[in-house]
RONUMAR-547052 format. One line per 5 residues: number of its first residue (from 1); their letters; for each residue x, z, y of N, C-alpha, C, CB. Coordinates in steps of 0.2 Angstrom, whole numbers. Glycine has a CB too. Example, Ala and Ser with C-alpha at 12.3 -4.5 7.8 and 13.67 -1.06 7.14 Angstrom:
# residues 2
1	AS	66 39 -28 62 39 -22 66 39 -16 57 45 -22 ~ 64 35 -11 68 36 -5 64 39 0 70 29 -3 $
# end
This chain:
# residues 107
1	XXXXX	301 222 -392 307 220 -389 305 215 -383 311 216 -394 ~ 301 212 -384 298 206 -380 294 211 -373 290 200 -384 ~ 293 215 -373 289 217 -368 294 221 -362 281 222 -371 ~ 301 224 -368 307 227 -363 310 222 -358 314 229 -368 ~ 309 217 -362 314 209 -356 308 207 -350 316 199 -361 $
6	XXXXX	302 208 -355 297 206 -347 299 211 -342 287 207 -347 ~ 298 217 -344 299 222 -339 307 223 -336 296 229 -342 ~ 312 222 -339 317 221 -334 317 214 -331 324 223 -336 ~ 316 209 -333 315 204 -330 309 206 -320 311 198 -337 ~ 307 209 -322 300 209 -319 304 216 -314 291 212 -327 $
11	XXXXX	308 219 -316 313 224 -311 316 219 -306 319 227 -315 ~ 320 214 -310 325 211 -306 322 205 -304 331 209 -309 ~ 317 206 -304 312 200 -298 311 204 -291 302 198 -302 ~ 308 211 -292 306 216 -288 311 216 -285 304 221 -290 ~ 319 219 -289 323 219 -283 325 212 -277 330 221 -286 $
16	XXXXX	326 209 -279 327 201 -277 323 200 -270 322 195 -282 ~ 317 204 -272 312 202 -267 313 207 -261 303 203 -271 ~ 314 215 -261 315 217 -257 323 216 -255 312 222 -257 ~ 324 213 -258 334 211 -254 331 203 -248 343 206 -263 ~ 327 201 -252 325 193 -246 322 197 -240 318 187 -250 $
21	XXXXX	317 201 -240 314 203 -236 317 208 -232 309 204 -237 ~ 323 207 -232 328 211 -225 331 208 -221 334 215 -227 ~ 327 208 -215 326 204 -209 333 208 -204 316 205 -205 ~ 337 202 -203 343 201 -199 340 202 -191 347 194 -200 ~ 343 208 -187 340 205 -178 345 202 -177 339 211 -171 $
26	XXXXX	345 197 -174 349 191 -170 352 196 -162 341 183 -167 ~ 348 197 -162 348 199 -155 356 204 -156 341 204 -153 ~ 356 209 -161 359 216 -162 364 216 -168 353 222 -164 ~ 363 211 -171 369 210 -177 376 207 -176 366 205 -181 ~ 379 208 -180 388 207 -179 389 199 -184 394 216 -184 $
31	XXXXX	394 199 -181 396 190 -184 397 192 -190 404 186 -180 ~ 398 197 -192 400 198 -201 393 198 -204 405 206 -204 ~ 387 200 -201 382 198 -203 379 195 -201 380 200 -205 ~ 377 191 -197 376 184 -195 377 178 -200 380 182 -189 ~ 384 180 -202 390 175 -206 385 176 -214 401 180 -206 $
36	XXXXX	382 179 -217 377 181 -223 373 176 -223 373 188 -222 ~ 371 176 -218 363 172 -219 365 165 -221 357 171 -209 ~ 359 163 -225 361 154 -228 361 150 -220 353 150 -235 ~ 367 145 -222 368 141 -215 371 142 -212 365 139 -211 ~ 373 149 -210 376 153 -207 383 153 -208 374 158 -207 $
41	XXXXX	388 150 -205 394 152 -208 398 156 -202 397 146 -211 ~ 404 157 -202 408 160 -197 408 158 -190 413 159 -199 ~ 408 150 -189 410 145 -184 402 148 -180 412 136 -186 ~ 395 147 -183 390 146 -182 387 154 -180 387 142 -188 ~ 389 160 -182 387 165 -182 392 167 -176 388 168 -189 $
46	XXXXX	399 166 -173 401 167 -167 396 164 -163 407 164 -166 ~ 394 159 -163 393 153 -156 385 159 -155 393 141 -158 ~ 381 159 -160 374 164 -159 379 170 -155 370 167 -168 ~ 383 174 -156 385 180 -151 388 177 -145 390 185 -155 ~ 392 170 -145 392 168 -138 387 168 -132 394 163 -140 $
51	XXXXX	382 161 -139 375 161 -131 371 166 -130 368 156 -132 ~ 371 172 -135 367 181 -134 371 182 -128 369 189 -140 ~ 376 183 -128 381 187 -124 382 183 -115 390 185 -129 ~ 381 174 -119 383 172 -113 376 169 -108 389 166 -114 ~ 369 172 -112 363 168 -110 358 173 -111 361 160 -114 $
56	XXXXX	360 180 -112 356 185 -116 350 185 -123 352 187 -111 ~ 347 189 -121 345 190 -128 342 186 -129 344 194 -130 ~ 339 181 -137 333 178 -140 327 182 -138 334 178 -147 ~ 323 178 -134 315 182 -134 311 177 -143 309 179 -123 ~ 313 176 -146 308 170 -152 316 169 -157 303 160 -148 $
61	XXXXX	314 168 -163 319 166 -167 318 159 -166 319 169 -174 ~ 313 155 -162 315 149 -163 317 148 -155 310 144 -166 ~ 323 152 -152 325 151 -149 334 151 -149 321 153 -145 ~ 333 152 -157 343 150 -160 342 143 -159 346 153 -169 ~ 340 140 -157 340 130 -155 342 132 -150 333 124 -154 $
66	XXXXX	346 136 -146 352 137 -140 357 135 -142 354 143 -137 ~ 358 138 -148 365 138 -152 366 131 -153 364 143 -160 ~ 371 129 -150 375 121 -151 378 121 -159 383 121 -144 ~ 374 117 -163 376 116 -171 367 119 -176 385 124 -174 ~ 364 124 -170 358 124 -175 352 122 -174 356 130 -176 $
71	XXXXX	349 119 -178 344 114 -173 337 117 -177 346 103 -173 ~ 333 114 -179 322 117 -180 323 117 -187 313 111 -178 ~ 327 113 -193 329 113 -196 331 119 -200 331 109 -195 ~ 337 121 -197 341 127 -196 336 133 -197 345 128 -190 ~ 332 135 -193 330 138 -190 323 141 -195 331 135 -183 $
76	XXXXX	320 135 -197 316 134 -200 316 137 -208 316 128 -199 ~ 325 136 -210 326 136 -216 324 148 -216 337 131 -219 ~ 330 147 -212 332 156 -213 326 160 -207 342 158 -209 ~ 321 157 -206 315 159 -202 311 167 -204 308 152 -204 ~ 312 166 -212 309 173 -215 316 177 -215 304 174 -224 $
81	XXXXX	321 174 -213 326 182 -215 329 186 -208 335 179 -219 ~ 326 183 -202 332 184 -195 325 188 -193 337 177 -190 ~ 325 189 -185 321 194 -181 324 196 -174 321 201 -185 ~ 321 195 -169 322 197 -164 323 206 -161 318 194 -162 ~ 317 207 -167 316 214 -164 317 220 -169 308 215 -161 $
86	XXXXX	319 227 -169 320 232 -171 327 232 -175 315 234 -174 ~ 331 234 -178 335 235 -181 337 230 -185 334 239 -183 ~ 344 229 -185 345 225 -193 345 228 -198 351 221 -194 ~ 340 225 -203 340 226 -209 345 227 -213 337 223 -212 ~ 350 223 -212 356 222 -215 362 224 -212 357 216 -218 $
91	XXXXX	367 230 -216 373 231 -211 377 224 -214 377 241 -210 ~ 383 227 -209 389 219 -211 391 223 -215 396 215 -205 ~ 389 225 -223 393 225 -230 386 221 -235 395 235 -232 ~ 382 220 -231 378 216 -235 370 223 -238 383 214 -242 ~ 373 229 -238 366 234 -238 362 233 -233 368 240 -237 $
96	XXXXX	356 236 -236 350 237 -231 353 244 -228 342 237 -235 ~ 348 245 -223 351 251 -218 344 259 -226 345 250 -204 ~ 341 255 -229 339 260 -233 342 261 -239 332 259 -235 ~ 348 255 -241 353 258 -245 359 262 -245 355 254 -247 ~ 360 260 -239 364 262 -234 363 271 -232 361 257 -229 $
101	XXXXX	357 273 -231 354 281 -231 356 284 -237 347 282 -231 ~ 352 279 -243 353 281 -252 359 284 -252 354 275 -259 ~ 365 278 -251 373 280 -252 373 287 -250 380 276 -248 ~ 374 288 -243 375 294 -240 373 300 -241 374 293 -234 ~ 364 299 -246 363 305 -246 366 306 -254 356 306 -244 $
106	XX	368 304 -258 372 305 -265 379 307 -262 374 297 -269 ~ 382 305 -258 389 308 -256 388 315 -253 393 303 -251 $
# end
């Protein structure tokens, strides 16, 4: 019995882990998921698609210190979850773009 709870314990660590490691692009992402990320809230996730929109794109994630409200701190905290480059990992429902395939290919 002891070794069933290590192993689903030991599952739902594994999932955890690849849900953390789905890297948001800044660059390419929607205020509904922007708005996801810790620190991030609505007010803070607009003003990032403002300065994109009104200053182009982020060449460095530590160049969301444009964003008027986010400062090294900020930036620092959600550093492993955001990305400049390739795709977001996360659509705005909170799936990854590889859960996201899963669904579709079941339906």
């Amino acid at each position: 019995m002891k070794n069933v709870f290590v192993l689903i314990i030991a599952t739902v660590l594994l999932c955890m882990s690849a849900v953390a490691m789905a890297a948001v692009n800044i660059n390419s992402a929607d205020a509904e998921t922007l708005s996801q990320l810790p620190y991030i809230g609505e007010s803070k996730s607009a003003s990032i698609i403002e300065e994109r929109e009104a200053n182009g794109e982020f060449e460095s994630v530590d160049d969301l210190t444009r964003v008027n409200g986010i400062g090294s701190k900020t930036v620092d905290r959600i550093r492993d979850q955001v990305t400049v480059d390739g795709d977001s990992a996360m659509s705005d429902d909170g799936m990854s773009e590889d859960d996201t395939a899963d669904e579709a290919q079941d339906n």
